[in-house]
py3Dmol code that shows the C-alpha trace and the ligand (Angstrom):
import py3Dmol

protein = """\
ATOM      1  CA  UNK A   1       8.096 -15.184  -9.048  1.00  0.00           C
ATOM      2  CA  UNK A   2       5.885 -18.127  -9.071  1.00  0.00           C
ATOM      3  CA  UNK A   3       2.401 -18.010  -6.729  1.00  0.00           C
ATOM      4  CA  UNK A   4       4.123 -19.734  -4.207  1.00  0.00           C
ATOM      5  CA  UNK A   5       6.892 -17.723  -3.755  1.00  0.00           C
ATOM      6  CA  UNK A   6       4.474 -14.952  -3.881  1.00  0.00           C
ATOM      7  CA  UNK A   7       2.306 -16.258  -1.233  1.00  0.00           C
ATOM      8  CA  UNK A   8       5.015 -16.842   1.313  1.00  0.00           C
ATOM      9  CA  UNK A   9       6.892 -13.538   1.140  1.00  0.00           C
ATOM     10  CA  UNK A  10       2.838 -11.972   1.411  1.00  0.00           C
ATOM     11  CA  UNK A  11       2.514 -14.001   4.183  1.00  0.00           C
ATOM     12  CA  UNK A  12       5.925 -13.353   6.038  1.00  0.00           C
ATOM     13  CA  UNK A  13       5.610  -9.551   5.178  1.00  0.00           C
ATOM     14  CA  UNK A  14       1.717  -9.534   6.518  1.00  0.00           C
ATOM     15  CA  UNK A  15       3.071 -10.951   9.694  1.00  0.00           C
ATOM     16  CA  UNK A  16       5.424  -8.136   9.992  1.00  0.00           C
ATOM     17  CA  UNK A  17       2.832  -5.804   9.625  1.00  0.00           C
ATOM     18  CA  UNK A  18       0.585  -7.310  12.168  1.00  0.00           C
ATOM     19  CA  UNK A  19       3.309  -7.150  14.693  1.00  0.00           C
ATOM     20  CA  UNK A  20       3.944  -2.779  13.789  1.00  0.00           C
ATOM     21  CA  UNK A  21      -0.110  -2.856  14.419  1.00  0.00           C
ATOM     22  CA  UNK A  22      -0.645  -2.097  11.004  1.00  0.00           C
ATOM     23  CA  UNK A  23      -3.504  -4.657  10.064  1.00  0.00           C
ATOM     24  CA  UNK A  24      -5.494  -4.824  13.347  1.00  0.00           C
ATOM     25  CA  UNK A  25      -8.629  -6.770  13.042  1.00  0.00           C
ATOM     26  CA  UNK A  26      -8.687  -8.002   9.621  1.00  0.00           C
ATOM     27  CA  UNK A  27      -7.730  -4.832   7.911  1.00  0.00           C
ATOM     28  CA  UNK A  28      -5.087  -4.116   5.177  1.00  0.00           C
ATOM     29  CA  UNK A  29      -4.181  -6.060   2.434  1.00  0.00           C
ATOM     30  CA  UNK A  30      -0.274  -6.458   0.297  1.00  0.00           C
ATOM     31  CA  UNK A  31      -0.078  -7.351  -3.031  1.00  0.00           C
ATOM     32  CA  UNK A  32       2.848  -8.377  -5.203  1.00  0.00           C
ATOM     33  CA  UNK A  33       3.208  -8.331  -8.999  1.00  0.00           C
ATOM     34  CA  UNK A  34       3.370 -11.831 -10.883  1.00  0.00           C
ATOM     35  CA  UNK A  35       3.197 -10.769 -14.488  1.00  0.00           C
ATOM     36  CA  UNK A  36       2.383  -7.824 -16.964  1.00  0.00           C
ATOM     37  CA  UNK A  37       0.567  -7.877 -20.281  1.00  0.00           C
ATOM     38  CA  UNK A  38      -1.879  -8.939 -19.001  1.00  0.00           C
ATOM     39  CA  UNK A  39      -0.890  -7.520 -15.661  1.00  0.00           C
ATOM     40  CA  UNK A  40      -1.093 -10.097 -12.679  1.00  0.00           C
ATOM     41  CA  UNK A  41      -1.418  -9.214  -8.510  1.00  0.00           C
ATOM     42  CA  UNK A  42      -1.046 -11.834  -6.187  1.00  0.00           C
ATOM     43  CA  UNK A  43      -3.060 -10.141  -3.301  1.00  0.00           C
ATOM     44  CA  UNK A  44      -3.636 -11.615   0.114  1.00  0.00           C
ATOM     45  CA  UNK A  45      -6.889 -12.786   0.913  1.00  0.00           C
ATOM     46  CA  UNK A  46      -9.898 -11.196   2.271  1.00  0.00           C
ATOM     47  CA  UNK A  47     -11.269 -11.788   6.117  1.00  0.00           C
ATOM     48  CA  UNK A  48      -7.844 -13.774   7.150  1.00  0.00           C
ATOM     49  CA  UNK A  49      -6.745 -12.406  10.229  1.00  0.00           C
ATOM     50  CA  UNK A  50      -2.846 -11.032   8.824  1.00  0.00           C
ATOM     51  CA  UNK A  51      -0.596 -12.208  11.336  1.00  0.00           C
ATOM     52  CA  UNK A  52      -1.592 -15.900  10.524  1.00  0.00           C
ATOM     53  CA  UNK A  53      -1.656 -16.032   6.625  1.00  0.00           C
ATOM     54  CA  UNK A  54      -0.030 -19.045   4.794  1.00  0.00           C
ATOM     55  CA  UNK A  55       1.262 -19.137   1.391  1.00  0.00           C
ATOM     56  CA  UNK A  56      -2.559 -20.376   0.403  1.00  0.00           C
ATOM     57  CA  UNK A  57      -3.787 -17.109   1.485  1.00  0.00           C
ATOM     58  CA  UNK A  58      -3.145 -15.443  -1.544  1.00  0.00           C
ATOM     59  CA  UNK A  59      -5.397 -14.323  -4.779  1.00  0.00           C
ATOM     60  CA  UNK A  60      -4.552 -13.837  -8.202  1.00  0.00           C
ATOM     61  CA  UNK A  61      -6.141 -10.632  -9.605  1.00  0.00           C
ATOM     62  CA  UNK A  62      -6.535  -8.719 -13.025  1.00  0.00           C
ATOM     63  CA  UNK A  63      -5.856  -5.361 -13.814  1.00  0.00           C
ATOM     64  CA  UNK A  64      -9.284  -4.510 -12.070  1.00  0.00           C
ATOM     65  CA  UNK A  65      -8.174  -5.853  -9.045  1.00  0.00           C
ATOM     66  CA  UNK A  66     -11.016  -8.597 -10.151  1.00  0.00           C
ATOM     67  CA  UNK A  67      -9.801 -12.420  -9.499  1.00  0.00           C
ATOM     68  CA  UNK A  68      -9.003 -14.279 -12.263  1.00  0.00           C
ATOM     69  CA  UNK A  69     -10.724 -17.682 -13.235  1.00  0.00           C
ATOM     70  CA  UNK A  70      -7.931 -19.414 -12.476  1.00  0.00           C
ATOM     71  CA  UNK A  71      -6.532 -19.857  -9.443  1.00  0.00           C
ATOM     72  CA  UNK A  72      -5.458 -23.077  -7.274  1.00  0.00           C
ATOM     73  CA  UNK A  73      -8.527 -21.985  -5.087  1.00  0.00           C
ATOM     74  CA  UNK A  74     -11.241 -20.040  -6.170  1.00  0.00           C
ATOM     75  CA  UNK A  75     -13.461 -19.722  -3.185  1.00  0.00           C
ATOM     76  CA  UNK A  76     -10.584 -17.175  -2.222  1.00  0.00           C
ATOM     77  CA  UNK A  77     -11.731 -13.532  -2.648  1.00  0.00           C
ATOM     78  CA  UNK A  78      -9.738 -10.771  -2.868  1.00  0.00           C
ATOM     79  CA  UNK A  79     -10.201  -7.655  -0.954  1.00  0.00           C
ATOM     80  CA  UNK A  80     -12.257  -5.128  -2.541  1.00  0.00           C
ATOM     81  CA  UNK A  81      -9.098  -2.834  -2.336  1.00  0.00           C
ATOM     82  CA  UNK A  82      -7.087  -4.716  -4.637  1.00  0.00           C
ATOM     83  CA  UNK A  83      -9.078  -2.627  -7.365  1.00  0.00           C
ATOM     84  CA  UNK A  84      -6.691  -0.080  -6.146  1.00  0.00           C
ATOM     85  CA  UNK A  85      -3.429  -2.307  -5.983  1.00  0.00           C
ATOM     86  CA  UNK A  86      -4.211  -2.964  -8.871  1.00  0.00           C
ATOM     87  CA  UNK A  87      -4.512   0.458 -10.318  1.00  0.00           C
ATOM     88  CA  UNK A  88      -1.221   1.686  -8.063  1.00  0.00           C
ATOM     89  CA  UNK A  89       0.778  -0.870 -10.126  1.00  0.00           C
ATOM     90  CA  UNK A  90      -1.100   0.065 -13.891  1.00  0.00           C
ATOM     91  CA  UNK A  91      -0.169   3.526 -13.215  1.00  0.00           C
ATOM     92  CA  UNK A  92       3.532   3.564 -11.361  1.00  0.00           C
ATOM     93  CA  UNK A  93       4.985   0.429 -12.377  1.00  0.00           C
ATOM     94  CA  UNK A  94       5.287  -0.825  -9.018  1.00  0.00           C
ATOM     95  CA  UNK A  95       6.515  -4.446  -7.958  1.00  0.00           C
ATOM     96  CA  UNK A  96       4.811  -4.684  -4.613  1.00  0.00           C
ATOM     97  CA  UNK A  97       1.768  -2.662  -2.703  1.00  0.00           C
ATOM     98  CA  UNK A  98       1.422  -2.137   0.777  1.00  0.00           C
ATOM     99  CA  UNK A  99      -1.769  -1.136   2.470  1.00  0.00           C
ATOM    100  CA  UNK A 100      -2.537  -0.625   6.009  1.00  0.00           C
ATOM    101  CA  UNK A 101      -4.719   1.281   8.680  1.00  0.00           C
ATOM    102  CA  UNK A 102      -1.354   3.052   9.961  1.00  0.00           C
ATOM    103  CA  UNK A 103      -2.743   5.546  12.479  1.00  0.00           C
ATOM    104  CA  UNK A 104       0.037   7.995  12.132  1.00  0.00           C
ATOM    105  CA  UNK A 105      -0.804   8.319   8.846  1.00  0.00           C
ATOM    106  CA  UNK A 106      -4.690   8.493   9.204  1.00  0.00           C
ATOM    107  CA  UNK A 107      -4.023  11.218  11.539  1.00  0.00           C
ATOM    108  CA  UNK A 108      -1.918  13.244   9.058  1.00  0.00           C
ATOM    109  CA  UNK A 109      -4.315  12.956   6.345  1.00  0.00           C
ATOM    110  CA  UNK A 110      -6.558  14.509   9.195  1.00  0.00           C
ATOM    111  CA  UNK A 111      -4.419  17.213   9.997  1.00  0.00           C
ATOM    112  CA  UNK A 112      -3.328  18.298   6.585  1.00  0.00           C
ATOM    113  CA  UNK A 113      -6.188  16.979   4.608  1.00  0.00           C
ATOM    114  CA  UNK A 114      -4.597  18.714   0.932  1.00  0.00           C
ATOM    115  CA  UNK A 115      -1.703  16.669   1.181  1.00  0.00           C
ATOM    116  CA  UNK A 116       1.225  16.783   3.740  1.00  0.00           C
ATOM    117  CA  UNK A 117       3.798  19.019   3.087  1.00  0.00           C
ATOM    118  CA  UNK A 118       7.377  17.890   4.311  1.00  0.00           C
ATOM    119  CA  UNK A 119      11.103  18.398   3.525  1.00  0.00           C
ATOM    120  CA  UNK A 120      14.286  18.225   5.405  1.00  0.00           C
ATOM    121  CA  UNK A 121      14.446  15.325   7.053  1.00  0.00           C
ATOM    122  CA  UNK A 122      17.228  12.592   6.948  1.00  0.00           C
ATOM    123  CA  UNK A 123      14.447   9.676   6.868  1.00  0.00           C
ATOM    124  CA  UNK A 124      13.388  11.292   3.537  1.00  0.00           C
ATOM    125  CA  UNK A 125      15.813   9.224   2.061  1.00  0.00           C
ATOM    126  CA  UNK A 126      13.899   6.602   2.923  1.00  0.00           C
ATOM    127  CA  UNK A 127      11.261   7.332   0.477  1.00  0.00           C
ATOM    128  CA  UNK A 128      14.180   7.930  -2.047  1.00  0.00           C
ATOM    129  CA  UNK A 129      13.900  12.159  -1.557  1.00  0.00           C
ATOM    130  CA  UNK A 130      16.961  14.200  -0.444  1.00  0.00           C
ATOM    131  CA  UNK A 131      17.851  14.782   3.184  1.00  0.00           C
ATOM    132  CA  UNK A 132      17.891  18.264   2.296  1.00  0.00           C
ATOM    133  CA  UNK A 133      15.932  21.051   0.401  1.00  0.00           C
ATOM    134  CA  UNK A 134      13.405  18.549  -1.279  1.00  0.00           C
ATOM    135  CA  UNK A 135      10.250  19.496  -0.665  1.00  0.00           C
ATOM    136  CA  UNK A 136       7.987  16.228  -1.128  1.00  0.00           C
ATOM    137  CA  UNK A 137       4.322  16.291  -0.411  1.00  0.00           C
ATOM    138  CA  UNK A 138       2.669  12.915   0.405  1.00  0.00           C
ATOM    139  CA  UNK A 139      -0.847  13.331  -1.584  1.00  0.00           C
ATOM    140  CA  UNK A 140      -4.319  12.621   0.713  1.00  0.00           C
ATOM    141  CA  UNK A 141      -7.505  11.805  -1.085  1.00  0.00           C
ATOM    142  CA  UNK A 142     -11.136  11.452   0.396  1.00  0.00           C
ATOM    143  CA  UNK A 143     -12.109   7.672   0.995  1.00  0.00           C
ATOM    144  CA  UNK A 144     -14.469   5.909  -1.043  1.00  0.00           C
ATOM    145  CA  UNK A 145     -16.164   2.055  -1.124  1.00  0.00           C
ATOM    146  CA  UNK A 146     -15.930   2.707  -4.638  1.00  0.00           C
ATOM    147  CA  UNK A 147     -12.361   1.593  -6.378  1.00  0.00           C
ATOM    148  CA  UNK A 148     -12.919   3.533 -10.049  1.00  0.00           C
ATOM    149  CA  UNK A 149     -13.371   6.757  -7.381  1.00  0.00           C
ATOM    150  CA  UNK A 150     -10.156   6.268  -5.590  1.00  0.00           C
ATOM    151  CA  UNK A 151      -8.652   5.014  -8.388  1.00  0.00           C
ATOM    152  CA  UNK A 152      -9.262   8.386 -10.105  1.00  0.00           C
ATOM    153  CA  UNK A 153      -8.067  10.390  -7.444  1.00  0.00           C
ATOM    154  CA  UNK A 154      -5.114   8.693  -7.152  1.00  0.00           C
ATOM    155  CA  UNK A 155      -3.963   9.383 -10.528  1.00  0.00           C
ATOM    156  CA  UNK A 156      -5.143  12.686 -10.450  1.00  0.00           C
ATOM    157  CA  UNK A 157      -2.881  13.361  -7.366  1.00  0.00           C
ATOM    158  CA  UNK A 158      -0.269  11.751  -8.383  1.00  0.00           C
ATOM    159  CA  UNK A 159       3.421  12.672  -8.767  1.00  0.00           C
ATOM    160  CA  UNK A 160       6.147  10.013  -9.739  1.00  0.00           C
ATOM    161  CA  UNK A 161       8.929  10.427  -7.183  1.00  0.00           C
ATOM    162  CA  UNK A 162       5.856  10.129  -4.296  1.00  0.00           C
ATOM    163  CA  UNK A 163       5.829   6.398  -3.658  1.00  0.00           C
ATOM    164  CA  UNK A 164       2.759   7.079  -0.987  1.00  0.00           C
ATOM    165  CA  UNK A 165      -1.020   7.631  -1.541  1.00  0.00           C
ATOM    166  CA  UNK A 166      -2.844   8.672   2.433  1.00  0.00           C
ATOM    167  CA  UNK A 167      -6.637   8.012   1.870  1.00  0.00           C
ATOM    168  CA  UNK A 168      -8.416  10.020   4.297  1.00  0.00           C
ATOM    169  CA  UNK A 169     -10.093   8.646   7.419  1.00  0.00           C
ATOM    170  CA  UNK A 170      -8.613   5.234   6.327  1.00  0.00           C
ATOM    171  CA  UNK A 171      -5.050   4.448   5.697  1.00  0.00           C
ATOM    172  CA  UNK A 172      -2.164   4.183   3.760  1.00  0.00           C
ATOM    173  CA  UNK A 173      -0.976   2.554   0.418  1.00  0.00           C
ATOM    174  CA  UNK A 174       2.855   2.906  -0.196  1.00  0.00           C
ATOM    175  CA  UNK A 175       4.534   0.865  -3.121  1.00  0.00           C
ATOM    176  CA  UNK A 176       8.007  -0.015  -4.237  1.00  0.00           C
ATOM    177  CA  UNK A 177       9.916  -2.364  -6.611  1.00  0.00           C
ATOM    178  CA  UNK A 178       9.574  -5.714  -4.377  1.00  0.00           C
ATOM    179  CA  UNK A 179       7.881  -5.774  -0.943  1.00  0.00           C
ATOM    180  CA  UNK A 180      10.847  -5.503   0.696  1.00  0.00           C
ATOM    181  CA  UNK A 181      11.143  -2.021  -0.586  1.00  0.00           C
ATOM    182  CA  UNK A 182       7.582  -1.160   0.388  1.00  0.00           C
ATOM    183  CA  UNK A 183       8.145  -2.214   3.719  1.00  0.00           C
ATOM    184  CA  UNK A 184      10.881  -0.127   4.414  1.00  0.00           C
ATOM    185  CA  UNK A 185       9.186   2.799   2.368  1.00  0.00           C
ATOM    186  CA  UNK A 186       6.010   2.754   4.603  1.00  0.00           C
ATOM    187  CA  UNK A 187       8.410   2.002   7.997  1.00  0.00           C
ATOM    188  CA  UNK A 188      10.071   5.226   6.909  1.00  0.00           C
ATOM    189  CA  UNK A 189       7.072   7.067   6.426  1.00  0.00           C
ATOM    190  CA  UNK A 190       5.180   6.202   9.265  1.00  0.00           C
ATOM    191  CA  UNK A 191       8.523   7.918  11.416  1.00  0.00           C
ATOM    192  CA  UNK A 192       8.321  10.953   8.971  1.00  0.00           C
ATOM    193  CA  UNK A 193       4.424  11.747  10.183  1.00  0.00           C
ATOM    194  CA  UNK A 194       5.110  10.332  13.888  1.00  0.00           C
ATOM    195  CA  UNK A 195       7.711  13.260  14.129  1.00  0.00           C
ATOM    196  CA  UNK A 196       5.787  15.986  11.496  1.00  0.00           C
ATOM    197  CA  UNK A 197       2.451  15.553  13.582  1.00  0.00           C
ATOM    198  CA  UNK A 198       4.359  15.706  16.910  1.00  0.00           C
ATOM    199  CA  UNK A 199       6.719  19.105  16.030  1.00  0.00           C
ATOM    200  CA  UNK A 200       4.389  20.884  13.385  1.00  0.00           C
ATOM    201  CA  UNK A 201       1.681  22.714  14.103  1.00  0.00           C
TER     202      UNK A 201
END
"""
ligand_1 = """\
1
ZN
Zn -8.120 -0.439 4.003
"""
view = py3Dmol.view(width=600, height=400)
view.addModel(protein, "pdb")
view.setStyle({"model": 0}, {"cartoon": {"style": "trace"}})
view.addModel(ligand_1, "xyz")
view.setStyle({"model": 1}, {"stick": {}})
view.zoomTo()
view.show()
């Protein structure tokens, strides 16, 4: 996938997620992966508002989520978060990263702040989990401003199979083989915790 290309599916996929009410003010941030060894993010830029990104919004970053000298514009900064995105795709291998302040999923993390616990639910499938007797439990870690800290508990929670990290009092990061993937991932789980949150107790 060339920059480009990368830059206009961010952009078309950030608009999406402005519309679900995923990225309000500025928040959030969706990366996709341009290369490995050395691994390459294209992340969206910082401070853009995400329903009206171009294809020029976009950073390239390194596997510290740190932008790389060179880039068609380098007054561009990434978001501080793409430490993480970056660390999300080291770890699992993933082709795209989604992150955004999805309240259902803030409010989970809330509720069930060791992880949330679910099973037996058809949009399970979704996430690539059975429909039936799979118990799958999304992990929630504490937030931090501090990327090696997440970054840390992130790996230490997590379990291949779980494409989802909730990061308390903050959001959600949900990954997948392209962003198309993602999306549909983190539309999926966003149902799962509407319905968990409204029928558990
Ligand atoms: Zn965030």
């Amino acid at each position: 996938m060339s920059l480009e290309q990368a830059g206009r599916a961010l952009a078309d996929e950030a608009s999406r997620f402005s519309a679900l009410g995923w990225m309000r003010g500025t928040s959030g941030n969706l990366s996709v992966r341009l290369g490995d060894e050395p691994l390459r993010l294209a992340v969206t830029a910082s401070g853009k508002d995400k329903g009206e990104l171009t294809h020029h919004d976009v950073v390239v970053v390194d596997e510290a989520g740190s932008a790389v000298a060179d880039q068609p514009d380098p007054t561009r900064r990434p978001s501080a978060e793409a430490g993480l995105h970056a660390r999300i795709a080291s770890v699992t291998g993933a082709g795209a990263i989604v992150h955004g302040h999805v309240l259902a999923t803030v409010i989970a993390g809330e509720r069930w702040p060791k992880g949330v616990v679910l099973r037996d639910l058809e949009m399970l499938k979704g996430l690539g989990r059975g429909a039936h007797d799979d118990e799958v439990t999304i992990p929630v870690v504490p937030n931090s401003q501090d990327m090696a800290v997440l970054g840390d508990a992130f790996e230490d929670s997590y379990e291949s199979g779980v494409p989802a990290l909730i990061v308390a009092r903050h959001g959600v990061y949900v990954w997948g083989e392209d962003l198309h993937q993602a999306r549909h991932r983190a539309e999926c789980l966003e149902w799962i915790l509407q319905f968990h949150l409204a029928t558990e107790q």
